[in-house]
C-alpha positions in Angstrom: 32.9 -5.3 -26.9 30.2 -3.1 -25.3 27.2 -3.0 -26.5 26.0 0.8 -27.6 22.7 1.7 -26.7 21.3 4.1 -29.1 17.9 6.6 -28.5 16.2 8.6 -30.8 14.5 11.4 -28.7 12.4 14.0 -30.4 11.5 17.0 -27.8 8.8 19.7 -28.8 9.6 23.0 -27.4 7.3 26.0 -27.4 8.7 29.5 -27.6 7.3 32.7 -28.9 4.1 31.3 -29.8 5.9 29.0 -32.5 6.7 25.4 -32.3 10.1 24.5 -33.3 11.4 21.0 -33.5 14.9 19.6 -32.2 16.7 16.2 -32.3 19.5 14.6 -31.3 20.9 11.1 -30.6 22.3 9.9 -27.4 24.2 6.7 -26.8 24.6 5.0 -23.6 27.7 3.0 -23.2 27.1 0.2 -21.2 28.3 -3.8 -21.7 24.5 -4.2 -19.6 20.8 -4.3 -22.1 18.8 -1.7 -20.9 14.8 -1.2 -21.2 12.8 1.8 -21.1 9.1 1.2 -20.3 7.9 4.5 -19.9 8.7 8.7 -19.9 7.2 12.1 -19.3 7.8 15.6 -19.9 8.5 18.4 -17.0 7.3 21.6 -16.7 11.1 22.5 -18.1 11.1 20.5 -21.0 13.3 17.6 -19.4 12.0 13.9 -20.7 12.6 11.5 -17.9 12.4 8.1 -18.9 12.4 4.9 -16.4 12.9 1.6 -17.2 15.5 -1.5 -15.9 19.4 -1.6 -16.7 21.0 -5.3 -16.3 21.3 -8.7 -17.8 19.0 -10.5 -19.9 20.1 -13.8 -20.2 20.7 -13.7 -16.1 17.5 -11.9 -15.9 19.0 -9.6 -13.2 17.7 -6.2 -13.5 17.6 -2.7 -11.4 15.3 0.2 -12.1 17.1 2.6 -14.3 16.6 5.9 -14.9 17.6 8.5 -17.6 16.2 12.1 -17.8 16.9 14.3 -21.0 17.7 18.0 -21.2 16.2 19.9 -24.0 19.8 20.9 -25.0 20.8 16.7 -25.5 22.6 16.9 -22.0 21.2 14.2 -19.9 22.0 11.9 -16.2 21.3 8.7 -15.6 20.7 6.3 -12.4 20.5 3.1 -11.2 18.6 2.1 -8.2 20.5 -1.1 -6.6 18.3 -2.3 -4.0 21.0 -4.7 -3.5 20.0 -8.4 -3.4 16.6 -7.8 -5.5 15.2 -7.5 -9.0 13.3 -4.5 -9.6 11.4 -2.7 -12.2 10.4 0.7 -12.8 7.2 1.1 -15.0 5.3 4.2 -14.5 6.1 8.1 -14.3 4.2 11.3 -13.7 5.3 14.4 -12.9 3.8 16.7 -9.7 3.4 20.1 -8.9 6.2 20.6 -7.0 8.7 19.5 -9.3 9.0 15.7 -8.1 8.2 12.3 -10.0 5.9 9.8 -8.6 7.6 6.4 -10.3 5.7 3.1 -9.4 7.6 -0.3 -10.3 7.8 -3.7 -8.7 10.9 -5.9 -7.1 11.7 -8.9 -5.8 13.1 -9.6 -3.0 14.5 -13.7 -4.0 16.3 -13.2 -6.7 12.9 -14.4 -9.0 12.6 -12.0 -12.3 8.6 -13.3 -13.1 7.4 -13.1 -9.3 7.9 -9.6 -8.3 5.9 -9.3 -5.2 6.3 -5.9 -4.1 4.5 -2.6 -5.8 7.0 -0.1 -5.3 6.2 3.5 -5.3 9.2 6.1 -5.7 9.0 9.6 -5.2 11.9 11.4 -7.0 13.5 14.9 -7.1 15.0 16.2 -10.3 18.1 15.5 -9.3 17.2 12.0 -8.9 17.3 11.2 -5.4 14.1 9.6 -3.7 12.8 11.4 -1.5 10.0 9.1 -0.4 10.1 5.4 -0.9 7.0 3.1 -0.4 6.5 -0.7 -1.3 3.1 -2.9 -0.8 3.1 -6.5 -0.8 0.9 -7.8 -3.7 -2.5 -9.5 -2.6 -2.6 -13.3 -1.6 -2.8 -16.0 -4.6 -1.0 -13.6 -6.6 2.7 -14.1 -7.4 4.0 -10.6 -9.2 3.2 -7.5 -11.0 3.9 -7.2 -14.7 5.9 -4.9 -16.7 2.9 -3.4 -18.2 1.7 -0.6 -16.3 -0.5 2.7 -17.2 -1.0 5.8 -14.7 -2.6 9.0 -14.8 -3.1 12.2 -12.3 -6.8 12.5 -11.8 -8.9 15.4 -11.7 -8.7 15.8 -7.5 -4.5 15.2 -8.1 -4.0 11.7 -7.0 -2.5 9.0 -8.9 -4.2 6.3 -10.4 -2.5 3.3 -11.2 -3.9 -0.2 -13.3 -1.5 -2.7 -13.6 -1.0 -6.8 -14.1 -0.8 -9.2 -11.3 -0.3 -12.6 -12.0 -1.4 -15.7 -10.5 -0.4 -19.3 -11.4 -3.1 -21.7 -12.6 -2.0 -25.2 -10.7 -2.5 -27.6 -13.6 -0.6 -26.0 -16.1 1.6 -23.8 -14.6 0.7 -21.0 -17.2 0.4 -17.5 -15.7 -2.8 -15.3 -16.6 -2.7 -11.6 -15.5 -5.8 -10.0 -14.0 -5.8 -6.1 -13.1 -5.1 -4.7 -10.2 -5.9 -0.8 -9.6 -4.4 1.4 -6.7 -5.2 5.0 -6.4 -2.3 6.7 -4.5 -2.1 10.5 -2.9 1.1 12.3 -4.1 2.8 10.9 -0.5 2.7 7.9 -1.7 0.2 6.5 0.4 -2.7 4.0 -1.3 -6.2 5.3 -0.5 -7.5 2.1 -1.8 -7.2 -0.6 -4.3 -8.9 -3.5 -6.2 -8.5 -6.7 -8.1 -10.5 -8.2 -10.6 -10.2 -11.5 -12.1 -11.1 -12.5 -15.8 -10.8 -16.0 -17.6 -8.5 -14.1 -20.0 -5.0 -12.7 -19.8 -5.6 -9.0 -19.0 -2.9 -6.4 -19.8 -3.4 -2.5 -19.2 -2.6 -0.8 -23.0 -3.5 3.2 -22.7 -5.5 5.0 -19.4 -7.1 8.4 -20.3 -8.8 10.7 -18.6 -12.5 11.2 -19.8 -12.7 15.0 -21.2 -15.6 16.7 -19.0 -15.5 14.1 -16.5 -14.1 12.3 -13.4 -14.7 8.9 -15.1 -11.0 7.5 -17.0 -11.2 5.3 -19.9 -9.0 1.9 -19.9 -7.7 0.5 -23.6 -6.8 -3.2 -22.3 -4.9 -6.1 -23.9 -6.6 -9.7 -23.7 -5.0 -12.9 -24.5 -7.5 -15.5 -25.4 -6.3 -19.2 -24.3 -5.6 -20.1 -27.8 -3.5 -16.8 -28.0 -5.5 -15.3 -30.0 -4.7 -11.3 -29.6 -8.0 -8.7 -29.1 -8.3 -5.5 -28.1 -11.6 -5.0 -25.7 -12.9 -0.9 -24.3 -13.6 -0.6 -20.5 -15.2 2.6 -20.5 -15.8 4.6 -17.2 -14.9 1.9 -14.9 -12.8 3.8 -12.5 -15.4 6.5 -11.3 -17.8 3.1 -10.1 -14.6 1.0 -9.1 -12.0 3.4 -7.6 -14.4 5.9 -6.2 
């Protein structure tokens, strides 16, 4: 029996100076679990949402994607990169109507060592129009799931996102942050690591109002897995400038 994916989408739309609300359901029927990490909102209203389609128990997964019309109408794709696992886990929309996507993939088959940051560039139609991928820096094994991005103030886009390394006694894996800034090409202008004793996960990235400084909400895990939530203000405009 297939399994029936069901999304509650709630779109805002502006007209006349009033805000009116609409919902609708959509179902996605599909015998493969699907996971949506992330979405944005176009200039026309469309929500475009990007996540990974496939199995779970095989852990075999392709970057998915599924964009919304504001009348409940909506297309879907998945991007088979044939013999790899991939990811999609960021969105933002540019000015000329594209979506800059980043994700990760790997190329053996290995679902918790995805070695490549991908960067797609995507039209509304959902074709890629630029496609990028940089290997991830030595003693690090894969990019998480967890990802947060932002268009700064001079239009580039800032990425922070988990790499993980394996400690060689236990054979846990603790995630530090790495941070890319990217022009809208898809090319990096730069890009840093930094290690902690704890596991670091990126939670929310905002830009600072008034200022070319961004603010990072990160998730720690403590080696006792004890949960915390720690403030790293204004650590782009020193680190990424």
């Amino acid at each position: 029996m297939k399994r029936v994916i069901m999304g509650l989408l709630w779109i805002i739309l502006v007209a006349n100076y009033c805000l009116s609300q609409v919902s609708f359901e959509i179902s996605l029927d599909t015998e493969e679990d699907c996971v949506l990490e992330n979405a944005a909102k176009d200039e026309y209203g469309n929500i475009v949402m990007i996540g990974n389609i496939g199995s779970f128990i095989e852990q075999n997964y392709d970057a998915f994607i599924l964009k919304v019309s504001p009348d409940g109408s909506y297309i879907t794709k998945c991007f088979d990169r044939k013999d790899t696992i991939s990811y999609f886990t960021t969105i933002d929309c540019l000015n000329d109507g594209n979506y800059f996507i980043t994700g990760s993939y790997s190329i053996d088959g290995n679902c918790s060592e995805r070695d490549r940051l991908w960067v797609a560039i995507i039209d509304s139609e959902l074709n890629i129009v630029i496609d990028k991928s940089y290997q991830i820096r030595e003693n690090y094994i894969g990019f998480g799931a967890i990802a947060c991005s932002l268009i700064d103030i001079e239009g580039n886009i800032v990425l922070t996102a988990a790499a993980f390394n394996e400690e060689p006694d236990e054979k846990t894996y603790f995630g530090d942050f790495a941070f890319y800034k990217f022009n809208e090409q898809g090319d990096t202008l730069l890009s840093k690591y930094y290690h902690y004793i704890w596991d670091e996960l990126s939670w929310e990235l905002r830009q600072m109002p008034g200022s070319d400084n961004m603010m990072l909400i990160e998730r720690s895990t403590h080696y006792n897995n004890i949960r915390g939530f720690k403030i790293i203000n204004s650590i782009f405009h020193k680190v990424l400038s």
